[in-house]
C-alpha positions as a Python dict, from the first residue, in 0.01 Angstrom:
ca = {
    (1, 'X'): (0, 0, 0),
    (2, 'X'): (108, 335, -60),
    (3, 'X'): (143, 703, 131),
    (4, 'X'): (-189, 805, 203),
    (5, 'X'): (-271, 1134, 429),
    (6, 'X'): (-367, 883, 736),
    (7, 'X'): (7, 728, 700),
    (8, 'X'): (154, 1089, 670),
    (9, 'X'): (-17, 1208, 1034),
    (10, 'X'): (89, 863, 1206),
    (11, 'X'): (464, 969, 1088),
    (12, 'X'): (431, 1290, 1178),
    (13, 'X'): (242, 1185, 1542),
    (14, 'X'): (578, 978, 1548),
    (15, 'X'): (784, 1272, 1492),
    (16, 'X'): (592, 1493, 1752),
    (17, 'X'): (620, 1199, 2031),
    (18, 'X'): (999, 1165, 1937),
    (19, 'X'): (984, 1547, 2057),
    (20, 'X'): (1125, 1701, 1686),
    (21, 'X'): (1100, 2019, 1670),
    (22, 'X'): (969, 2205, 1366),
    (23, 'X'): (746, 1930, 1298),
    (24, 'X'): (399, 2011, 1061),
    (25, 'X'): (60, 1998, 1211),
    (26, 'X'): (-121, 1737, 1014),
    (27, 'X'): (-315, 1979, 867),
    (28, 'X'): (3, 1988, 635),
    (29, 'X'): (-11, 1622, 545),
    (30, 'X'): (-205, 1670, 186),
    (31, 'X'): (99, 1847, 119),
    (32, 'X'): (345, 1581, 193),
    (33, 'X'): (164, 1324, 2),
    (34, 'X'): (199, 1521, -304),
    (35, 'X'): (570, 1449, -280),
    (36, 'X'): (541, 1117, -117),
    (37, 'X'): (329, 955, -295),
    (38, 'X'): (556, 678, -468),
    (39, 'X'): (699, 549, -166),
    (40, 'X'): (532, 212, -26),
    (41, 'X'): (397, 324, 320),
    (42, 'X'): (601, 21, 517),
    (43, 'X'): (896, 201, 335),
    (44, 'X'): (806, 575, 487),
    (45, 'X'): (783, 419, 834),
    (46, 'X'): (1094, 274, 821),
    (47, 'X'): (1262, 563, 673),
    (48, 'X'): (1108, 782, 1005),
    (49, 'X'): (1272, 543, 1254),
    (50, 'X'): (1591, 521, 1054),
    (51, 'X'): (1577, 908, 1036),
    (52, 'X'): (1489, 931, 1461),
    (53, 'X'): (1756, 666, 1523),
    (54, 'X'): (2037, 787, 1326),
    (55, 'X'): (2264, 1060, 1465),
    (56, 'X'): (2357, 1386, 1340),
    (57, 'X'): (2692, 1481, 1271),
    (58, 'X'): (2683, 1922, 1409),
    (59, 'X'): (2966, 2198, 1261),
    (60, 'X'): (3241, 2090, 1465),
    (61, 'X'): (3188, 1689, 1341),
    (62, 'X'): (3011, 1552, 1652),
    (63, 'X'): (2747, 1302, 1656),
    (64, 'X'): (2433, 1421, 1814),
    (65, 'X'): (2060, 1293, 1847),
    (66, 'X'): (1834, 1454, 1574),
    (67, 'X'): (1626, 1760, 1715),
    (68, 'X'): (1456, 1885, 1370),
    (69, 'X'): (1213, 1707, 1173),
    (70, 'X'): (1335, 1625, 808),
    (71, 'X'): (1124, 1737, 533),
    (72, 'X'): (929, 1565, 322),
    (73, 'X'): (1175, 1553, 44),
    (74, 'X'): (1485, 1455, 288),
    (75, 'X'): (1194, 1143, 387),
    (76, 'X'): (1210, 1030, 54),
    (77, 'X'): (1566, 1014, -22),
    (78, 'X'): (1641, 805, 300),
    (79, 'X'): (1303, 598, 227),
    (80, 'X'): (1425, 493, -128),
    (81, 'X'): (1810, 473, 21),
    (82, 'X'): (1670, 231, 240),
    (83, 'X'): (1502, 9, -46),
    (84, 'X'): (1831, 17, -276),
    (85, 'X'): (2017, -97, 38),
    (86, 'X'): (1738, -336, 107),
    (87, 'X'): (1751, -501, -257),
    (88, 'X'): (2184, -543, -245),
    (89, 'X'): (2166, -728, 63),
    (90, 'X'): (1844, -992, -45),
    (91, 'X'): (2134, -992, -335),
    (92, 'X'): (2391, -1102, -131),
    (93, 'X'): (2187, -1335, 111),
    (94, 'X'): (1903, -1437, -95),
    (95, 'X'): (2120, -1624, -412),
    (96, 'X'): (1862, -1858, -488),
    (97, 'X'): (2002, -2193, -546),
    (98, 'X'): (2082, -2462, -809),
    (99, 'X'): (1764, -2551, -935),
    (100, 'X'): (1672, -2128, -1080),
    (101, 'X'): (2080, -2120, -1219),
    (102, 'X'): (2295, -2116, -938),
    (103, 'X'): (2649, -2205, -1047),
    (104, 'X'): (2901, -2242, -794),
    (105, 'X'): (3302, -2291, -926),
    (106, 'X'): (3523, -2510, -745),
    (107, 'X'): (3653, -2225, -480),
    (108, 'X'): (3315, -2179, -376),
    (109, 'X'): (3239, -1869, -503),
    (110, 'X'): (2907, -1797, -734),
    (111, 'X'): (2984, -1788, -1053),
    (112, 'X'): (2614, -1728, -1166),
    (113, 'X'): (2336, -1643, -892),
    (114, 'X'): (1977, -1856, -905),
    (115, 'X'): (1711, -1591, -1069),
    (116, 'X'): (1476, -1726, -823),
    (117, 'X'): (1225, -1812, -1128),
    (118, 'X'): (1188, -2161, -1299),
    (119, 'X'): (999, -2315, -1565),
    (120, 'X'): (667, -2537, -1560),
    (121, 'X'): (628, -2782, -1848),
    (122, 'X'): (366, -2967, -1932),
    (123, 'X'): (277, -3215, -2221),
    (124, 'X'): (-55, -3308, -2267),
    (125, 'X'): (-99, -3631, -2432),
    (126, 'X'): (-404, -3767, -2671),
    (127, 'X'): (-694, -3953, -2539),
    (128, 'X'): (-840, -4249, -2725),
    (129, 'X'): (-1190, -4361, -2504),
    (130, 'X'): (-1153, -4172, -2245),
    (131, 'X'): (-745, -4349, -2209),
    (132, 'X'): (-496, -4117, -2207),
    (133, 'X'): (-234, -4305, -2449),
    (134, 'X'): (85, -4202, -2238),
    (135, 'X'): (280, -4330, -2513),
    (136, 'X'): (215, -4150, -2760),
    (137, 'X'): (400, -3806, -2820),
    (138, 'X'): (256, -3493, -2653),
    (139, 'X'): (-1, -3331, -2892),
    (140, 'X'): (100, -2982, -2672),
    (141, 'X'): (405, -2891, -2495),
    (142, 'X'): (332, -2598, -2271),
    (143, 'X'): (560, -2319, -2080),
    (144, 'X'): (539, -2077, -1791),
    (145, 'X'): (749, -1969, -1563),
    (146, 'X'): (700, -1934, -1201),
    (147, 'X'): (895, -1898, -887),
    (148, 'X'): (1114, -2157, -730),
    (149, 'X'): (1082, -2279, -348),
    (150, 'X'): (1415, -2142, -260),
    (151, 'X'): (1447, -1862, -17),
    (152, 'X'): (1499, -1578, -339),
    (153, 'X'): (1185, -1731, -504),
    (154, 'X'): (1002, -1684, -174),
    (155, 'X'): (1123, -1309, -155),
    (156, 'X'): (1010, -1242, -478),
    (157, 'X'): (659, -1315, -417),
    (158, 'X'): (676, -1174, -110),
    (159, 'X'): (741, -839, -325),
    (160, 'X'): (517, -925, -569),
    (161, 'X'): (182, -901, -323),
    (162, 'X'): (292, -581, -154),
    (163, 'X'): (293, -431, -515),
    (164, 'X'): (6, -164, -571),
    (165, 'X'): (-101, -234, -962),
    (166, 'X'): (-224, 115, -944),
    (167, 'X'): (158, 239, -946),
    (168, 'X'): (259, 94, -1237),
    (169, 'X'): (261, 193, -1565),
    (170, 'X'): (-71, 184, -1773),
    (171, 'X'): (81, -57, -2063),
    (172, 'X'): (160, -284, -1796),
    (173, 'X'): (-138, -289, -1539),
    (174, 'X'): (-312, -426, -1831),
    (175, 'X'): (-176, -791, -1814),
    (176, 'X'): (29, -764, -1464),
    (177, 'X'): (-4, -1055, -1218),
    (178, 'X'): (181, -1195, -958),
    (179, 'X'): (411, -1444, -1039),
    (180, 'X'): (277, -1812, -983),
    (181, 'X'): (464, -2001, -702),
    (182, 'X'): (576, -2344, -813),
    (183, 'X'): (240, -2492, -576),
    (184, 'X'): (1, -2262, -749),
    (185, 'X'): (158, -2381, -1109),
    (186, 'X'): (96, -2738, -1045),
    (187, 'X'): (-236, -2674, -945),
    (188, 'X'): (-307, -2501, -1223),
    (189, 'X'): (-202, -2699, -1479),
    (190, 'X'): (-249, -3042, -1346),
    (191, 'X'): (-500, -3226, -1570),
    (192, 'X'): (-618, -3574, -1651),
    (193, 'X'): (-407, -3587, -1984),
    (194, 'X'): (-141, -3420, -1929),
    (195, 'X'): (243, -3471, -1742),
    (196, 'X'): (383, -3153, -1520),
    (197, 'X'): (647, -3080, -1402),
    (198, 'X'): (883, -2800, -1292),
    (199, 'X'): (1223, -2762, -1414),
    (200, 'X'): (1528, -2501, -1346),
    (201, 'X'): (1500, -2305, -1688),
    (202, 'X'): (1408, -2388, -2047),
    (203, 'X'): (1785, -2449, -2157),
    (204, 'X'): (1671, -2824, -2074),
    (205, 'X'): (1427, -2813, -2345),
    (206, 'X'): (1666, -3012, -2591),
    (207, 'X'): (1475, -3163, -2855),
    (208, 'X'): (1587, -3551, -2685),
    (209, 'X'): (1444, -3401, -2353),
    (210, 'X'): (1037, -3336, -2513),
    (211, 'X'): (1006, -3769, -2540),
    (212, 'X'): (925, -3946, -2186),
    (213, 'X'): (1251, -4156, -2257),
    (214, 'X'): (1472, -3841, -2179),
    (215, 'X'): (1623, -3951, -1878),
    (216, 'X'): (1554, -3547, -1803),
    (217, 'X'): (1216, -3568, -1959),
    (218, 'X'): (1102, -3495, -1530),
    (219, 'X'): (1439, -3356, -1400),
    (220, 'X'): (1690, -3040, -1450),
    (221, 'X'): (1905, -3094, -1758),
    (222, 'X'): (2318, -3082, -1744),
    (223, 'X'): (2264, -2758, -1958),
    (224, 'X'): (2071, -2650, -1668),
    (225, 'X'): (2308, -2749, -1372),
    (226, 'X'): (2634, -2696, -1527),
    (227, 'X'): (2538, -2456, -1791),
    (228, 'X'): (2530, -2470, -2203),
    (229, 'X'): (2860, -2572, -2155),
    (230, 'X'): (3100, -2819, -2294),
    (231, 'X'): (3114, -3054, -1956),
    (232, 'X'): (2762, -3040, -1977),
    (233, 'X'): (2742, -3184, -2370),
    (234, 'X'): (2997, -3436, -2223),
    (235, 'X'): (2748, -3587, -1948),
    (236, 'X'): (2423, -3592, -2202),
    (237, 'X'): (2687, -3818, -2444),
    (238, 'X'): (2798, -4046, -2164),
    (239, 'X'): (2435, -4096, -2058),
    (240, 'X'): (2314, -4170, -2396),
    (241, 'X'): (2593, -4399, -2464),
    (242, 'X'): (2568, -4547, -2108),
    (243, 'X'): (2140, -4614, -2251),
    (244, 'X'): (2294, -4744, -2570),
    (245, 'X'): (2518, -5004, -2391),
    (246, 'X'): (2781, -4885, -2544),
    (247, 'X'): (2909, -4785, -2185),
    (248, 'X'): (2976, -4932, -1865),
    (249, 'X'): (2844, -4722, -1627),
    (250, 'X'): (3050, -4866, -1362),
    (251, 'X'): (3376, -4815, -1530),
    (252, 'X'): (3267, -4542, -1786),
    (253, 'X'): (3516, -4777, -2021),
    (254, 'X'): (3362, -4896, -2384),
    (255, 'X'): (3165, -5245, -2363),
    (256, 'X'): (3359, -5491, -2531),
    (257, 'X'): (3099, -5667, -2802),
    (258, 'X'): (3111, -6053, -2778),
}
């Protein structure tokens, strides 16, 4: 929810009980909202404590308690401060994980952070009867992304149902939605005829990976764990060749034919 007049007299009550001087009488809060009025109200109230509990360097460099209230422009620089400092550290501790795209190098370090989104598929299959003939290939393959179960994915909808549709632009309120969670995707596409499942990103959409005997037909692809990368072309050839019997998969050596 955003600024209203009611959330602009609470911060200014705040200010007033926090014994600022200089503080506006709330007859003065239509004004404020005028210049507040793209800042999320949680935001503003933050931004007033931060404000209250922050000291105040004076001429000669010393820290000292705030005395004045800020104005309603100083409000909304710290407010939106706040947020950009807010979305580097979900950054830093929110990385999503393996299954949105996290790639992690040898040290450790993140080479690539999880977007927090993946990908439903589904394949719905023809029905002879009233039998859905699993065996036969998919008349429909079907995408959508939604958000993974990790602790970024879980942010991100967080965000997504404080947003006020009214705020955004008018090309986009149009066809805005939340983001589905990866529960609220399987419900909604579960159906009688039809296989889903949810899957890191669409780089495991090879063309093998569309038949059920993919052995990732219901599981993250090498593309998408270790990237469209050569070691990952290397693993979909051994396991092919390893389905072929033309490897051991015990000693990854060549079968010897009889």
């Amino acid at each position: 929810m955003m600024v209203t007049e009611d959330t602009i007299c609470d911060v200014l009550g705040f200010f007033r009980g926090c014994g600022l001087k200089s503080t506006p009488s709330d007859d003065d809060a239509r004004h404020w909202v005028r210049v507040l009025s793209d800042v999320p109200a949680v935001l503003l109230h933050m931004a007033a404590e931060h404000y209250v509990r922050t000291p105040a360097a004076d001429k000669d460099h010393k820290l000292r308690g705030v005395r004045f209230c800020p104005s309603a422009a100083e409000l909304r620089s710290i407010a939106f401060g706040l947020e950009s400092t807010q979305r580097q550290q979900v950054t830093e501790t929110r990385r999503g994980c393996f299954r949105c795209g996290e790639l992690v190098a040898e040290d450790g370090s993140i080479t690539e952070h999880g977007s927090g989104y993946r990908t439903l598929i589904q394949h719905c299959h023809p029905s002879a009867g009233g039998v859905v003939d699993w065996n036969s290939h998919p008349y429909r393959i079907g995408m959508r992304r939604c958000l993974c179960d990790c602790e970024k994915g879980k942010w991100i909808a967080h965000q997504h149902s404080l947003v006020d549709k009214d705020t955004l632009p008018p090309h986009v309120q149009k066809t805005w939605a939340p983001t589905l969670t990866c529960d609220q995707a399987f419900d909604a596409f579960s159906r009688a005829d039809a296989r889903v499942y949810i899957t890191g990103s669409d780089l495991r959409l090879h063309r093998h990976d569309v038949r059920p005997g993919s052995p990732w037909f219901t599981r993250p692809s090498p593309e998408e764990t270790d990237g469209d990368t050569e070691r990952a072309g290397d693993v979909r050839r051994l396991c092919y060749q390893v389905i072929k019997g033309e490897i051991d998969p015990r000693t990854r050596m060549p079968v010897k034919l009889q």
